[in-house]
MARFI-127741 format. One record per residue (C-alpha): x, y, z. Coordinates in steps of 0.25 Angstrom, whole numbers, padded with zeros to 4 digits, always signed. Example, Ala and Ser with C-alpha at 12.3 -4.5 7.8 and 13.67 -1.06 7.14 Angstrom:
// MARFI-127741
+0049-0018+0031;+0055-0004+0029;
//
This chain:
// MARFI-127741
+0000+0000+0000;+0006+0014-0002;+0009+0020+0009;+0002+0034+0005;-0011+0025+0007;-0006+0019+0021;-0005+0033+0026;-0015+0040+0018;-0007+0049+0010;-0015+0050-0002;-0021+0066+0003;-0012+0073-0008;-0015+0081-0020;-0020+0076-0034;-0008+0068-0042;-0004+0074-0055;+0005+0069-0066;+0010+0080-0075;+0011+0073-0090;+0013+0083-0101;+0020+0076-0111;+0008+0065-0110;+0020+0054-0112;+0020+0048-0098;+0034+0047-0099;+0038+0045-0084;+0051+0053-0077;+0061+0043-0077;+0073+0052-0072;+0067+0063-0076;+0071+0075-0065;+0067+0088-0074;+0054+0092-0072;+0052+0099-0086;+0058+0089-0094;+0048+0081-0086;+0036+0087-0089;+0038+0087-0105;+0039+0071-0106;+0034+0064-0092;+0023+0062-0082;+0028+0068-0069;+0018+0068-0056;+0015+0083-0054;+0022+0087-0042;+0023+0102-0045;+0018+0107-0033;+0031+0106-0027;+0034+0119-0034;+0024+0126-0026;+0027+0119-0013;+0043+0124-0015;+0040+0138-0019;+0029+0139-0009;+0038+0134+0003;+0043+0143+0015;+0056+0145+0010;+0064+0147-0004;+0074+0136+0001;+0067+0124+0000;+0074+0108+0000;+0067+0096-0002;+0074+0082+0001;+0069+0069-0003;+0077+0057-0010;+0081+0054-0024;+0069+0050-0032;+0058+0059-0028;+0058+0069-0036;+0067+0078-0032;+0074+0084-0045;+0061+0085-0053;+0054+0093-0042;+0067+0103-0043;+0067+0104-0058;+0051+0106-0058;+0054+0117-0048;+0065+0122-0058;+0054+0121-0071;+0043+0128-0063;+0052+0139-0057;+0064+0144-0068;+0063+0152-0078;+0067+0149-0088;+0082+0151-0095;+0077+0151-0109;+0064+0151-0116;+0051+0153-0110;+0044+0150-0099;+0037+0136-0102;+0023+0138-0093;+0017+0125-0098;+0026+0116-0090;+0019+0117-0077;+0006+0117-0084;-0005+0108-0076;+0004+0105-0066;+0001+0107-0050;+0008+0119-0047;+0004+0126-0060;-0008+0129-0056;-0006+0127-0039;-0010+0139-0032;-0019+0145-0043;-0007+0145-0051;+0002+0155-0043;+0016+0147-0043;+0015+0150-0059;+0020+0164-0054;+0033+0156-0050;+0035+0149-0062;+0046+0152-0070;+0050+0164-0064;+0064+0159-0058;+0078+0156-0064;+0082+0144-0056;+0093+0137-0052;+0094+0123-0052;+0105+0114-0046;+0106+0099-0047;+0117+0093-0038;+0112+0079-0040;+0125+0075-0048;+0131+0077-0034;+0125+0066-0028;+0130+0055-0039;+0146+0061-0038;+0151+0062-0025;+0162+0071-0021;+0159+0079-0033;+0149+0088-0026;+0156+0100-0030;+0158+0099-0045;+0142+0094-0046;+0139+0108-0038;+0148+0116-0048;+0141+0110-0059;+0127+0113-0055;+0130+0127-0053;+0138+0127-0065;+0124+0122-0074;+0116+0132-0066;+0125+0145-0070;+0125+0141-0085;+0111+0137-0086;+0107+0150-0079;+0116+0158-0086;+0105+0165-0096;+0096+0169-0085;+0109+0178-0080;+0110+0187-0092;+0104+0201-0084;+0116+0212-0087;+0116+0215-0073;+0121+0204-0067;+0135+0205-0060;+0145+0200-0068;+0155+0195-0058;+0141+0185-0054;+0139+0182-0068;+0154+0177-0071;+0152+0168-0056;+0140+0160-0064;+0146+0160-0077;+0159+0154-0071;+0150+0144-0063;+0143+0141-0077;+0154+0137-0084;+0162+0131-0074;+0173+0136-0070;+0168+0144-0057;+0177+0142-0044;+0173+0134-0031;+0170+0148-0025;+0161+0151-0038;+0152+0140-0037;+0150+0142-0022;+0144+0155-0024;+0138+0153-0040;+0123+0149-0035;+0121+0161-0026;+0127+0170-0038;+0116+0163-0047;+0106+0164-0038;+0109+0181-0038;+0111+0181-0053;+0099+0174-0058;+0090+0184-0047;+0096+0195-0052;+0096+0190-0068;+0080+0184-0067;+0076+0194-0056;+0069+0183-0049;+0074+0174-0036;+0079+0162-0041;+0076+0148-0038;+0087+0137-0035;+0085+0122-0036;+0094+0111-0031;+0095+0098-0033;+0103+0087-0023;+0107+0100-0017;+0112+0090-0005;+0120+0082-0014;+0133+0085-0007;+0126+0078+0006;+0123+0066+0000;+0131+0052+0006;+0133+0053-0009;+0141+0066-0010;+0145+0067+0002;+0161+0065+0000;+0168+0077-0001;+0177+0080-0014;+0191+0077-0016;+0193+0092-0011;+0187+0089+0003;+0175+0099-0001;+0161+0097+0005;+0152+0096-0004;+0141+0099+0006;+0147+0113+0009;+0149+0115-0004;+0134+0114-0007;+0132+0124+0005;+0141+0135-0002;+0136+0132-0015;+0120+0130-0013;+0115+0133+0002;+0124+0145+0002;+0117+0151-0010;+0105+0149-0007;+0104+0155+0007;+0112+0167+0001;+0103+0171-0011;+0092+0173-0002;+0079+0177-0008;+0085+0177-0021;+0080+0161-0021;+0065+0161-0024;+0068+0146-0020;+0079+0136-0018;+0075+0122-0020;+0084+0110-0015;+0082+0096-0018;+0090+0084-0010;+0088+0071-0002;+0095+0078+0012;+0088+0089+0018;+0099+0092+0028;+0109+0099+0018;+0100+0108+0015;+0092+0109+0030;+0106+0111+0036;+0112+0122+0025;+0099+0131+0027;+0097+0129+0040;+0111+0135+0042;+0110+0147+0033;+0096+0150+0040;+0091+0148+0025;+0074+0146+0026;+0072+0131+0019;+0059+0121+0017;+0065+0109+0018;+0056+0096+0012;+0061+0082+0018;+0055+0068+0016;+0050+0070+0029;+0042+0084+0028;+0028+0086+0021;+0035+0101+0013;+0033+0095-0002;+0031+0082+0001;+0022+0076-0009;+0031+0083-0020;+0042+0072-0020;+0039+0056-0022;+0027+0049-0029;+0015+0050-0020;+0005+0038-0020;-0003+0044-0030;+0008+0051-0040;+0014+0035-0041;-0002+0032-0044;-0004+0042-0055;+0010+0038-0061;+0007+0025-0062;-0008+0025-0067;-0002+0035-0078;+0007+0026-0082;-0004+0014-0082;+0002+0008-0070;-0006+0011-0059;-0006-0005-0056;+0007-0004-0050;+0005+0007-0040;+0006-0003-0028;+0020-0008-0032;+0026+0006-0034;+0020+0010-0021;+0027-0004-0015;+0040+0000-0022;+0042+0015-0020;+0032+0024-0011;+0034+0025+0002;+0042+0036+0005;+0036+0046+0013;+0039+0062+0013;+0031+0070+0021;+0016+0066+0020;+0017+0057+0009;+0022+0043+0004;+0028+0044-0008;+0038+0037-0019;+0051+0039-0027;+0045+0046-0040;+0058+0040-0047;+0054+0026-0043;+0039+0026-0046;+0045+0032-0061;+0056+0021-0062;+0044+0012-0058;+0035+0017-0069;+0047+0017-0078;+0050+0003-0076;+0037-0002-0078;+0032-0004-0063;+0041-0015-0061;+0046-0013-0046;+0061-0009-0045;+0075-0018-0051;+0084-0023-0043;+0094-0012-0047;+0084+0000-0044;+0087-0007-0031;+0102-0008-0031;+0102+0006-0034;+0094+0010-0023;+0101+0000-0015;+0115+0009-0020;+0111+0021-0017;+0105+0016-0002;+0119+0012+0001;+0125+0025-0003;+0118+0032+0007;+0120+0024+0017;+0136+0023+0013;+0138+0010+0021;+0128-0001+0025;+0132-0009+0038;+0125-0021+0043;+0120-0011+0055;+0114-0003+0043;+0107-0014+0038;+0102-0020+0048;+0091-0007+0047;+0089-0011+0034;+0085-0024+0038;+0074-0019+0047;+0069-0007+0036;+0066-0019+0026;+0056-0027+0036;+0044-0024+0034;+0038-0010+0041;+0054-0008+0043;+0061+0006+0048;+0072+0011+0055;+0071+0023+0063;+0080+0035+0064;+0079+0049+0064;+0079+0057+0052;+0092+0068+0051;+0086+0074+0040;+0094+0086+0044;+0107+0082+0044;+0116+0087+0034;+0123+0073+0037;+0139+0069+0041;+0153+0061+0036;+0148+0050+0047;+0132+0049+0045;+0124+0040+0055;+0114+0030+0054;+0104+0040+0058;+0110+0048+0046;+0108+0036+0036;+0093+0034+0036;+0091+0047+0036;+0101+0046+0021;+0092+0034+0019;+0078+0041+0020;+0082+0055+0013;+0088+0046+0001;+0073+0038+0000;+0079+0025+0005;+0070+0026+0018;+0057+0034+0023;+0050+0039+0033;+0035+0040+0039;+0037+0047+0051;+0039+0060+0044;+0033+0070+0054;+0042+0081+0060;+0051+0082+0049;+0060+0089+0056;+0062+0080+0068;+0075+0073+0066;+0077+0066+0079;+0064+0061+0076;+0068+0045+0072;+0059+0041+0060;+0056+0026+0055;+0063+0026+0042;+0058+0016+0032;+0060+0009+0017;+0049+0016+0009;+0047+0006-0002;+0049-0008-0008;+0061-0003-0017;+0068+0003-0006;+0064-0009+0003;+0071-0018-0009;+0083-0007-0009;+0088-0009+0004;+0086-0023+0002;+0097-0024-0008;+0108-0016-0001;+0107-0024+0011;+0107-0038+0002;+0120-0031-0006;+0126-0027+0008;+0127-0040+0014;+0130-0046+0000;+0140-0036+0000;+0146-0039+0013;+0148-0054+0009;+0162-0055+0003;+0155-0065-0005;+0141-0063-0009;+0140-0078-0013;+0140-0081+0002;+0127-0073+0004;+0121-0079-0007;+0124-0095-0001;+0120-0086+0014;+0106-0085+0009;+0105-0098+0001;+0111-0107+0012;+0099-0101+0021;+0088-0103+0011;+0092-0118+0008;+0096-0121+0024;+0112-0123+0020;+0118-0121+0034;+0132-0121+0028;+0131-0112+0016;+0124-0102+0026;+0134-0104+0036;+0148-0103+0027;+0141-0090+0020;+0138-0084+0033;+0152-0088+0038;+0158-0079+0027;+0149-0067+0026;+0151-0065+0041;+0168-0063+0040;+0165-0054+0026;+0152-0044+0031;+0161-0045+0045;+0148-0046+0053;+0150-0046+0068;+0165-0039+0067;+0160-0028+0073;+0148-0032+0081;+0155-0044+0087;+0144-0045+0100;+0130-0044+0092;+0123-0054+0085;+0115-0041+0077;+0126-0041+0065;+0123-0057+0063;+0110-0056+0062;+0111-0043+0054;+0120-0051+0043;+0111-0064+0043;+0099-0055+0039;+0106-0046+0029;+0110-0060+0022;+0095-0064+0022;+0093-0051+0013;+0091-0056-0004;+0088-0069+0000;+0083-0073-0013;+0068-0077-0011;+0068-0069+0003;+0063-0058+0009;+0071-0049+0017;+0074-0056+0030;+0067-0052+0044;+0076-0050+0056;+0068-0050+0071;+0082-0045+0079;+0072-0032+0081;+0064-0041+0089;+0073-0043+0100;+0075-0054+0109;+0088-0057+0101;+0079-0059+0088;+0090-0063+0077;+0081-0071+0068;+0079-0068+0054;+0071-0073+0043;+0069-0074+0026;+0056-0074+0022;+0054-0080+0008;+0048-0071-0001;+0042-0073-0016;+0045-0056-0018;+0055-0054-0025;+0063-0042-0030;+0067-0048-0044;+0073-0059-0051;+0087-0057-0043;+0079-0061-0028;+0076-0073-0035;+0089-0079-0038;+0093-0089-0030;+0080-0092-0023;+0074-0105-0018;+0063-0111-0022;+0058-0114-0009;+0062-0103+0001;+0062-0107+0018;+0057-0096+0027;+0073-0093+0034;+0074-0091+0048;+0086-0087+0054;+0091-0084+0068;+0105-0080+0075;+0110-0083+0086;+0126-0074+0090;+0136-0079+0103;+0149-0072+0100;+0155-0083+0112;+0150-0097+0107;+0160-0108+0102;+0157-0115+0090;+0147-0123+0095;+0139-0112+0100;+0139-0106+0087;+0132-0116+0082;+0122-0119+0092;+0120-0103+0093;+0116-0105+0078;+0106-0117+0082;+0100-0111+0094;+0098-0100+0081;+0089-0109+0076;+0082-0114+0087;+0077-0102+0090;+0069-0100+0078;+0061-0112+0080;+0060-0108+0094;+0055-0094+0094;+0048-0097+0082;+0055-0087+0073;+0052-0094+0058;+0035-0099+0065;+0029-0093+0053;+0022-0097+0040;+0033-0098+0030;+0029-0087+0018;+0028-0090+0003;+0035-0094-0004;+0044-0098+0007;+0045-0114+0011;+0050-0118+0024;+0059-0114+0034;+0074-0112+0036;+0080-0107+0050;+0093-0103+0052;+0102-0102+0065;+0117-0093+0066;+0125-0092+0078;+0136-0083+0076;+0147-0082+0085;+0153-0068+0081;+0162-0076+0072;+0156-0089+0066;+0142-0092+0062;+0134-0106+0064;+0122-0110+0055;+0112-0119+0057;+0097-0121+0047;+0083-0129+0050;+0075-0129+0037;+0059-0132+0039;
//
């Protein structure tokens, strides 16, 4: 069921799709509004236009994670408010749309009155330590592509030389600090008009992925500060508005805050524009009935709604579009992958500590919670806490606790939105532990000797991943890193589901179990499967002072205890046949193995 219907967010206004060219034609990786509106069916979400001009303040940032619409809401900013270069003003492209006639028609007077800068530092976030030359570069397009709007005789020359220098590429560091507030005064002066200025990534150089420094030791966060927040505190009332578009709200919180600068801030937690970003309910519907798909409405909201910002529930508009795209097949195994890279580069290093909370987020109604620092500009050594707020700003996690906003020692039950994030994570903890094996052979015999009852194959496996993942180097005294390993191995089992822990339970709960499943993902989840699949019921047992003798009764008094607390007492599902328990005893070193098949 969609979650807009569990909670009864259906309340919002009328659905519209803008279709001009009549083709249908869908958006794939479409990000300019009016290239857009020639050739494609967009969902009319021009209303943001009046919610930014009509905010409390002419800075205004709006953070939400890659996918939901981020650039085409800037660049229909850009095509409702500039003036244009060249040419005339073309009055039809807004025609029909929302904000046209909002109002009684009264944001017409704003339109196409304003030159406007626009900055795209995307690029940023794909090259790392070179921040720098990326901000150059945008500042570089910008002074050329303006450059016919500065043509007023009056101007000061000594200005004018500073942008054509930036223009063509030759400007010095000190040039570019300054160039944007020397644009900004020019393009006032030259237009007679305040100027509008938009940003795109504008906290690139804050991103895990940026976040090195270049090879001369420079900042690249302070650089933005000079070059951006700097500017746009100094020119004042010159800025009819400044726009800023990222995934973190505390660059931006924290540089305004400090230069007393007045901001509206839109986070995924406040209600300020929070309909205009992600597919509501209704918007996937209308898509997908256009498209003569409305059938398929339950498997999109299955795979990709469930992210909530502010009052609604919403998915990635990317997805549902790749999803139309595709055919409404459910997403590849490497949509996945990708997904399962880029959740690893924000966490930049998995442990088994980590993992063990992803564990519990994929059971069912799974969370973790943790305060949200979404003010936090962030640090060289980031703490847990730290991470999951990475994860829930880059749409890996959600929230529906998002009332006071602004509370963050207020902990928050995080969890997985959807079905293909659910599947994500699945994957980057089946590749870590893969990964962790020096050879992954020995957890592909790992998880067929426990399918198939063969105590030696899973005992010799075990033996060999335990000296290579180094389990219980560190953690010498605790039986946790054990049982965290033994469940992370159960992850992929072909013809499984994810396996169920109950050490949450207490009591010294160390028992696992693989429910068979007839699900799969696709073809690769079948490879290697059985034709006759046991319910697998495992349980440990850990004496770091036991001989070899009691290794091995701790790993039989294991398997006693299943039958005795009646652990595995249950109706074995479809397609599942039988029953296979599992005992370890592991001594800190060495590991003993026994099996009972019924």
């Amino acid at each position: 069921m969609s979650e807009q219907a569990i909670y009864s967010d259906t309340a919002y206004c009328d659905v519209e799709l803008i279709n001009r060219s009549g083709n249908g034609a869908l958006p794939v990786g479409e990000h300019d509004f009016a290239e857009a509106m020639d050739r494609c069916v967009l969902v009319d979400k021009t209303m943001f236009i009046a919610d930014v001009l009509d905010a409390d303040a002419s800075v205004v940032a709006c953070c939400r994670p890659e996918g939901f619409g981020k650039s085409m809401n800037l660049s229909m900013l850009k095509a409702f408010l500039e003036r244009p270069t060249v040419g005339q003003v073309d009055r039809g492209l807004f025609a029909g749309s929302q904000i046209w006639d909002a109002g009684g028609g009264c944001y017409r007077d704003e339109y196409a009155c304003y030159p406007v800068i626009s900055l795209d530092f995307s690029v940023a976030a794909r090259r790392g330590a070179a921040v720098a030359s990326v901000v150059r570069d945008a500042l570089s397009r910008e002074c050329a592509r303006l450059l016919p709007l500065l043509e007023a005789p009056d101007l000061p020359r000594d200005k004018m030389r500073h942008i054509e220098r930036a223009a063509r590429g030759v400007a010095s560091e000190s040039e570019v600090d300054s160039v944007l507030g020397v644009l900004i005064e020019l393009l006032e002066i030259a237009c007679d008009e305040q100027v509008v200025l938009l940003v795109d990534e504008y906290d690139a150089a804050w991103s895990r992925r940026t976040s090195a420094r270049g090879a001369s030791g420079a900042d690249p966060a302070k650089l933005f500060d000079r070059v951006l927040f700097d500017a746009i505190v100094a020119a004042g009332d010159s800025l009819r508005l400044a726009c800023l578009m990222g995934e973190y709200p505390g660059p931006a919180d924290t540089a305004l805050s400090l230069r007393g600068c007045s901001y509206c801030m839109s986070i995924p937690l406040s209600t300020w524009c929070d309909r205009w970003f992600g597919f509501l309910d209704d918007e996937v519907q209308a898509l997908l009935g256009h498209a003569g798909r409305g059938e398929y409405l339950d498997d999109a909201r299955e795979w990709f709604e469930g992210y909530r910002f502010g009052g609604f529930y919403c998915s990635s508009p990317a997805r549902v579009i790749d999803f139309l795209n595709r055919g409404c097949t459910p997403p590849v195994r490497a949509d996945l992958y990708g997904f399962a890279d880029c959740l690893s580069r924000v966490v930049a290093g998995w442990n088994l500590d980590r993992l063990s909370t992803l564990f519990e987020l994929l059971e069912a109604h799974g969370s973790v919670e943790v305060p949200l620092c979404l003010g936090a500009v962030g640090s060289d050594a980031p703490t847990d806490d730290d991470l999951w707020t990475a994860l829930y700003l880059s749409g890996f996690l959600t929230t529906d606790m998002v009332e006071e906003p602004g509370n963050s020692a207020r902990s928050r039950a995080l969890r997985l939105p959807n079905n293909e994030l659910l599947q994500a994570l699945r994957l980057v903890i089946v590749e870590w532990f893969e990964c962790a094996a020096e050879d992954v052979r020995d957890v592909d015999a790992f998880r067929d000797g426990l399918c198939r009852g063969d105590e030696d194959a899973v005992r010799q496996a075990l033996r060999r991943i335990l000296g290579d993942a180094g389990v219980g180097a560190v953690e010498m005294d605790s039986p946790l890193p054990y049982h965290l390993l033994l469940q992370g191995l159960c992850f992929g089992m072909p013809g499984y589901a994810n396996p169920s822990s109950n050490r949450k339970r207490g009591a010294d709960r160390w028992d696992i179990q693989v429910f068979p499943t007839g699900r799969m993902l696709d073809v690769a989840d079948t490879l290697g499967m059985l034709d006759e699949r046991p319910l697998v019921t495992m349980n440990m047992m850990y004496d770091p002072d036991v001989d070899a003798l009691g290794l091995e009764l701790l790993a039989v008094q294991a398997l006693l205890d299943i039958e005795r607390d009646g652990i595995d007492e249950i109706r074995v599902p479809r397609p599942g046949v039988g029953r296979m328990r599992w005992g370890f005893g592991f001594d800190g070193q060495h590991v003993s193995v026994v099996c009972q098949r019924l």
